[in-house]
C-alpha positions in Angstrom: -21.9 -20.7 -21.4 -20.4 -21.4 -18.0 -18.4 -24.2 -19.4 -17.0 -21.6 -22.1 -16.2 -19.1 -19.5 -14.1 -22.1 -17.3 -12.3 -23.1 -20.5 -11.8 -19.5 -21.3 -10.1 -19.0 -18.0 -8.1 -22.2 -17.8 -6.1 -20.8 -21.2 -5.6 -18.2 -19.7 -4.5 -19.2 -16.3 -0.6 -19.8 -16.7 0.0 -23.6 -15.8 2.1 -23.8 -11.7 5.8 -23.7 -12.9 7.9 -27.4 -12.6 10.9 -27.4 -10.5 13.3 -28.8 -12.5 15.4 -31.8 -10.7 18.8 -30.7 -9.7 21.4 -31.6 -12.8 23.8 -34.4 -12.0 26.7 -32.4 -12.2 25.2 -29.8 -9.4 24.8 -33.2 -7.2 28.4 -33.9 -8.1 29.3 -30.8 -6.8 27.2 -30.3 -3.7 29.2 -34.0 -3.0 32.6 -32.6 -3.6 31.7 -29.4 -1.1 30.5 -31.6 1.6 33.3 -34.0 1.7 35.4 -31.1 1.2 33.8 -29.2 4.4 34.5 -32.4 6.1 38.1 -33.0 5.5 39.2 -29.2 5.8 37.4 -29.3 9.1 39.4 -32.4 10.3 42.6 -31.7 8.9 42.9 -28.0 8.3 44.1 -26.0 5.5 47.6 -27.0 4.8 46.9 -30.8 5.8 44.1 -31.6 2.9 44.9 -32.2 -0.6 42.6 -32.3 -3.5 43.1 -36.4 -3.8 41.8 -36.2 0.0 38.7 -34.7 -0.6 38.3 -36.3 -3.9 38.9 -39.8 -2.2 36.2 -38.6 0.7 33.3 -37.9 -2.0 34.4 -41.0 -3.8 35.0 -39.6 -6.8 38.2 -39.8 -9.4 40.8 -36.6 -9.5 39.8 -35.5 -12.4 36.1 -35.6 -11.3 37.0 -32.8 -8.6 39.0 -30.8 -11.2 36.2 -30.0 -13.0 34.5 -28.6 -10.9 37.4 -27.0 -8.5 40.6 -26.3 -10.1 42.5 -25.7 -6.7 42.6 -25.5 -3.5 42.2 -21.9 -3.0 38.9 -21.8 -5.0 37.2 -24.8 -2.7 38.1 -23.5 0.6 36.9 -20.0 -0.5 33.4 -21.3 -1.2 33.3 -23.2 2.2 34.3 -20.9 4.4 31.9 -17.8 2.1 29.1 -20.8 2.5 29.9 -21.7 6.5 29.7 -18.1 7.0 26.9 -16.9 5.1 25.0 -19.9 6.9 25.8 -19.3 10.3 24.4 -15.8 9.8 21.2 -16.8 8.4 20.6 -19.4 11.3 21.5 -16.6 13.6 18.4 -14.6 11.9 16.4 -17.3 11.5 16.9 -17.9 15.0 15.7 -14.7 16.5 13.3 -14.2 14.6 11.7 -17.6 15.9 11.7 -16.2 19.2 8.7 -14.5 20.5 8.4 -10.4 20.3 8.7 -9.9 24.0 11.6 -12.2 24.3 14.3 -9.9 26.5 17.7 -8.6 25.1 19.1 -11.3 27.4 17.5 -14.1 25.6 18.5 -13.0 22.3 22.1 -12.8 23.1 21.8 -16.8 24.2 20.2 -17.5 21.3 23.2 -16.2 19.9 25.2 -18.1 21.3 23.7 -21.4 21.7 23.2 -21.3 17.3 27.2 -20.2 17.1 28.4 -23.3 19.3 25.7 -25.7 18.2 26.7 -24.8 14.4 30.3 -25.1 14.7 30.9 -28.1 17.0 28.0 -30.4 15.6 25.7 -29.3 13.0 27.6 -27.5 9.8 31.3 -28.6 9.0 31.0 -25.6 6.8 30.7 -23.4 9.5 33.2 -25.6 11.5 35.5 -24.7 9.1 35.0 -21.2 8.5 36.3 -20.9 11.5 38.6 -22.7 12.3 40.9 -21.8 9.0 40.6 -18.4 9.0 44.1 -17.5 10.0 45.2 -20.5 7.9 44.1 -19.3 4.8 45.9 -17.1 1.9 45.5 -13.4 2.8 43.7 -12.5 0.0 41.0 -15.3 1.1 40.9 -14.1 4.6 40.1 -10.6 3.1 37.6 -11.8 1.4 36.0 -14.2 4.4 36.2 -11.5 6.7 33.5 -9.3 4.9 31.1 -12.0 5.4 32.4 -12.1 9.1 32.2 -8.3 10.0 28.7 -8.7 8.5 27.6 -11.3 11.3 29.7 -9.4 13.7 27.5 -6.8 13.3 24.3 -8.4 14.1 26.3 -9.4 17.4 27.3 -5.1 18.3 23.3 -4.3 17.3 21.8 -7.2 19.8 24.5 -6.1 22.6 23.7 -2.7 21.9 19.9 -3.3 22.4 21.0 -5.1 25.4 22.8 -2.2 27.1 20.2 0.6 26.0 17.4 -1.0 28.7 20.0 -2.1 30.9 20.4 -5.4 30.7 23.9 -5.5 30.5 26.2 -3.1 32.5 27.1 0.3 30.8 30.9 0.6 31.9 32.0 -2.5 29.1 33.7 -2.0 26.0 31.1 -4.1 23.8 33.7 -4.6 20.7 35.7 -6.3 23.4 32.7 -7.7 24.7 32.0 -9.5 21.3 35.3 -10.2 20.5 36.1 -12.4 23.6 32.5 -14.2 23.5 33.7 -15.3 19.8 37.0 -15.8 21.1 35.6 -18.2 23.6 32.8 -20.1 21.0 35.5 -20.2 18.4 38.0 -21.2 20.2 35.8 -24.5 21.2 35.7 -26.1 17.8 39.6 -26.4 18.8 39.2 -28.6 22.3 36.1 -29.7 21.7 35.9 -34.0 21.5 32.5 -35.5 21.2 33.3 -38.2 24.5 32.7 -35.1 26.5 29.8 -32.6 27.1 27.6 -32.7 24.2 27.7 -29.2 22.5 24.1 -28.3 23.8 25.6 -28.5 27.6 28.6 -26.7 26.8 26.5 -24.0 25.4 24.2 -23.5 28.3 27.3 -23.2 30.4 28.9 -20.7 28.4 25.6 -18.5 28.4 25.9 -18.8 32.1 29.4 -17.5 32.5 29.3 -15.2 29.8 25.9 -13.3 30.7 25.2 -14.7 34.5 28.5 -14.3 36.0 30.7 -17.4 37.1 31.2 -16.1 40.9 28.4 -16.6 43.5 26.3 -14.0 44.7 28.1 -12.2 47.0 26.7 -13.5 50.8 24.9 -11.0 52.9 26.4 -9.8 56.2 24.5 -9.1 59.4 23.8 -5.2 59.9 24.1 -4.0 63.1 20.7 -4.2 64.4 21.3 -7.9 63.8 19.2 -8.3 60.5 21.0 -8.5 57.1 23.1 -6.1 55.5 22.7 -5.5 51.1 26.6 -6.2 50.6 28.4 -2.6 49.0 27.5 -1.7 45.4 30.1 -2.6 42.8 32.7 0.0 42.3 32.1 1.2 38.0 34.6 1.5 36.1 34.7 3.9 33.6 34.1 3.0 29.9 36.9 2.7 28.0 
């Protein structure tokens, strides 16, 4: 009877689902968006051709064509991909952190995933970046939906920042987000691999942007001869 029941419920239990091996022509073209993010990344938008990036997967012309038709379709899946991607790290990222990591340490975790992404780890997001204002206007239009979407997890984790006080109350935080992404974006630019390695050049931005590049002010003797607190800062109103 047992044995009845156990066949019973092995009919009835539905057999653990296969995952089907990727087709050869999705390989083909996860090779063709690869080499692709490469060469855009390298050369920029007006500098790569089809027969670049075809040459760069090793595939022929026609190989390419089938998959991408133009130009304007290949870079508008990059750059949707780099972005999307550099978002999801982003998440990914703080959520990894632990629940009573400070507003502080979120915003470096920000950072440090923006640089490390576009200077060494995704040519995808290296390019979403970097062509943006390279682009057809219609695919910029379209790119910067995805990019006001991670912009917004930037204002949220700024915003979190200045509600405990973790960051002073007088900034303008869209210009405060703006020139940090400015400054990370602008890196992918200048940025050759003989120098600093990215992870360096992101602790140092973190430093400047949310430390402060000047030293602390030095203490002046009061006096009674001990040591005077230096003035308070003079605010500035918030524009």
């Amino acid at each position: 009877m047992a044995n009845a029941r156990s066949d019973d419920i092995a009919r009835q239990t539905p057999a653990p689902a296969v995952e089907e091996p990727p087709r050869k022509s999705d390989l083909t073209r996860q090779r063709i968006l690869d080499a692709a993010a490469r060469v855009f990344s390298e050369r920029g938008y007006s500098g790569t051709r089809l027969t670049d990036i075809a040459a760069r997967a090793g595939l022929q012309a026609g190989s390419l064509y089938y998959h991408f038709d133009s130009r304007e379709k290949l870079i508008d899946e990059i750059m949707h991909l780099g972005t999307r991607r550099t978002h999801a790290a982003a998440v990914e990222r703080l959520a990894a952190l632990p629940p009573d990591a400070s507003p502080l340490r979120r915003l470096e975790t920000l950072i440090e995933n923006h640089l490390l992404l576009g200077l060494e780890q995704s040519d995808y997001s290296s390019a979403s970046i970097k062509l943006i204002w390279q682009v057809p206007a219609d695919i910029r239009e379209r790119q910067l939906v995805g990019q006001r979407a991670y912009g917004a997890l930037w204002r949220e984790e700024l915003e979190k920042a200045r509600a405990v006080g973790a960051i002073r109350p007088d900034l303008n935080l869209s210009t405060v987000r703006m020139m940090i992404a400015g400054a990370l974006n602008w890196a992918t630019d200048w940025y050759k691999p003989t120098g600093d390695s990215p992870t360096r050049l992101a602790r140092d931005l973190v430093e400047m942007v949310l430390h402060g590049l000047a030293r602390a002010p030095a203490r002046e003797a009061g006096p009674d001869g001990g040591v005077a607190d230096p003035p308070p800062a003079t605010s500035r109103p918030r524009r």
